[in-house]
C-alpha positions as CSV (number, residue, x, y, z in Angstrom):
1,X,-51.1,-30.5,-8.0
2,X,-52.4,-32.7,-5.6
3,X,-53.9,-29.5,-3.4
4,X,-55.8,-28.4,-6.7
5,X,-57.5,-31.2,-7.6
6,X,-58.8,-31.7,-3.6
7,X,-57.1,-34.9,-3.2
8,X,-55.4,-33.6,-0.4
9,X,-56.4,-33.4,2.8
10,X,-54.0,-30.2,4.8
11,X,-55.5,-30.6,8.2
12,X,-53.9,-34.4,8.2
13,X,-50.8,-32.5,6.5
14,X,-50.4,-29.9,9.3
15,X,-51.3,-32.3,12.1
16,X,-48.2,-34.7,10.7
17,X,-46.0,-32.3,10.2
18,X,-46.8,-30.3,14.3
19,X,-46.1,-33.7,15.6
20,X,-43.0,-34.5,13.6
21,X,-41.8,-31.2,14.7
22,X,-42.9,-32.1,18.1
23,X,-41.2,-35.1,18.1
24,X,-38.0,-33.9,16.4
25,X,-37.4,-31.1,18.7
26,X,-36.6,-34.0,21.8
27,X,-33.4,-34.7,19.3
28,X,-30.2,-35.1,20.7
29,X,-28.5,-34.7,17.2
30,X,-29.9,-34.5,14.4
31,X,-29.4,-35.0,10.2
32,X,-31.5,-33.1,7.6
33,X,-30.9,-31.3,4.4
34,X,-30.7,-27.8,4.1
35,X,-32.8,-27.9,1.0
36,X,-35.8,-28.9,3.3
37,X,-37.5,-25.6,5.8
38,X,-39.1,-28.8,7.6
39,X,-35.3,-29.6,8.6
40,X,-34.1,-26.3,9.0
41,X,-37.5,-25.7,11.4
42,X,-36.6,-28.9,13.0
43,X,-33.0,-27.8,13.8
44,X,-34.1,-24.6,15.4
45,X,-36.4,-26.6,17.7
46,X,-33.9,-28.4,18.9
47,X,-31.7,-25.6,19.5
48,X,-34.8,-24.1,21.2
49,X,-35.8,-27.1,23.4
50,X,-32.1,-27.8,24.7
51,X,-30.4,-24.0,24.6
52,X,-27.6,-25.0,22.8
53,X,-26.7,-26.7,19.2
54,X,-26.9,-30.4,19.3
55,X,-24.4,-32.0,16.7
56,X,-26.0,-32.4,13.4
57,X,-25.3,-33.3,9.7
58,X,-27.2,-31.4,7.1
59,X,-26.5,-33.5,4.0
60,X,-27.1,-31.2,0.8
61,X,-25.2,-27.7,1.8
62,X,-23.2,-26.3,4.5
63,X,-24.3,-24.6,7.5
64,X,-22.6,-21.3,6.3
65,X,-24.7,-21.5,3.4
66,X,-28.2,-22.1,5.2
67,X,-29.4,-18.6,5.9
68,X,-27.4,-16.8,3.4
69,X,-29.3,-16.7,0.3
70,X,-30.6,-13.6,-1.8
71,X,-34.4,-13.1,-2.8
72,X,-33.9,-14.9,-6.0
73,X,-32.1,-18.0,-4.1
74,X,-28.0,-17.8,-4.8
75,X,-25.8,-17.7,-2.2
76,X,-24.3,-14.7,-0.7
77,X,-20.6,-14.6,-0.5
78,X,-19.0,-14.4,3.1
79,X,-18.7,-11.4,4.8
80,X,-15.5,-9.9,3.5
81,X,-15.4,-12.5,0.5
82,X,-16.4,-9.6,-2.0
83,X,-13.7,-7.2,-1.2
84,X,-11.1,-9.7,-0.7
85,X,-11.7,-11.3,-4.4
86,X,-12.4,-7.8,-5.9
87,X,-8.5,-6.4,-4.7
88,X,-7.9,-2.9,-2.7
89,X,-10.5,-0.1,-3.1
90,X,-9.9,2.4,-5.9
């Protein structure tokens, strides 16, 4: 709403979000929510920056349930999960 009306100014936006980014990626752990792609960006950096995963808390969701969403946004069961609940093929 902000962004329509012109009271925002995205230059300052981008430039705050680079350096918390920036900043972020130097983590040696890390806490975010899932809900947020800043965090999820964030977390990547750091796994980026140091080659391995640093230990983290993502408050909202699970890590299994980060990436595994469909287009419209609900989660994807488990690989395996479908057939195991839907009982031996026919």
């Amino acid at each position: 709403r902000r962004n329509s009306r012109g009271l925002l100014n995205r230059s300052a936006v981008l430039g705050a979000a680079l350096a918390d980014i920036s900043l972020l990626a130097t983590a040696h752990a890390f806490v975010g929510t899932a809900a947020s792609w800043l965090s999820r960006l964030a977390l990547l950096c750091v796994i980026g920056q140091s080659g391995s995963v640093p230990p983290f808390a993502l408050v909202d969701r699970p890590m299994a349930e980060l990436w595994h969403t469909t287009k419209g946004g609900a989660l994807c069961p488990p690989h395996g999960a479908a057939r195991a609940r839907s009982g031996p093929r026919q």
